[in-house]
N, C-alpha and C positions, 0 to 999 in steps of 0.2 A: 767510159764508153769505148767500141770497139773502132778501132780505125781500118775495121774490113769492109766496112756497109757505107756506102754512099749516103743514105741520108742522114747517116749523123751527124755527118760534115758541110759546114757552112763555112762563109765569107765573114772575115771577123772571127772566129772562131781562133786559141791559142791552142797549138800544138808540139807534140815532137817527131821531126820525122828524120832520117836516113838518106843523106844522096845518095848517090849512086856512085861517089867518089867512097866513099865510106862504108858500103854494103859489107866487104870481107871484116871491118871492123863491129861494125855495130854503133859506131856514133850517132848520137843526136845531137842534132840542130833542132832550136828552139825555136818559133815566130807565129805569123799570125797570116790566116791561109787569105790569098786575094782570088785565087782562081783555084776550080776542081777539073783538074785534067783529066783523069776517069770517068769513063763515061758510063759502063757497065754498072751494075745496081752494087757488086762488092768487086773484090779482088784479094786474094790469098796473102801476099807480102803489102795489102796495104794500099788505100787509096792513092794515087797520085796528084800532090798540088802543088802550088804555085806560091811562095812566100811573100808578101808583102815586099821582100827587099830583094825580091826577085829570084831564090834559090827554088831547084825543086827538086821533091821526095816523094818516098811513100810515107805515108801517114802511120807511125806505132805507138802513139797515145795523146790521146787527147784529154786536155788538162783543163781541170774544174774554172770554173768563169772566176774574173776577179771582182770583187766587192769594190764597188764605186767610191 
């Protein structure tokens, strides 16, 4: 799914996004989204959220659910 469009993106949902400490590189960080910081319906480089363990990024993929 695309992590440009707000509603793909939910609470509990596992992603991979980009701080902001890491943009020139391209790293991801992996986690699992607690808050949606964007408010606008998408955004170009990537929804802005909030990690469960506190970190925050833009959102560049969103990773298939896992099997209970």
């Amino acid at each position: 799914m695309n992590g440009t469009i707000r509603k793909n993106i939910t609470p509990g949902l596992a992603v991979d996004i980009v701080l902001k400490k890491d943009q020139p590189t391209g790293r991801l960080t992996r986690g699992i989204v607690k808050d949606i910081l964007t408010h606008s319906p998408s955004h170009p480089h990537g929804i802005k959220v909030r990690l469960q363990d506190g970190q925050v990024g833009r959102v560049k993929a969103i990773l298939p659910a896992q099997a209970e």
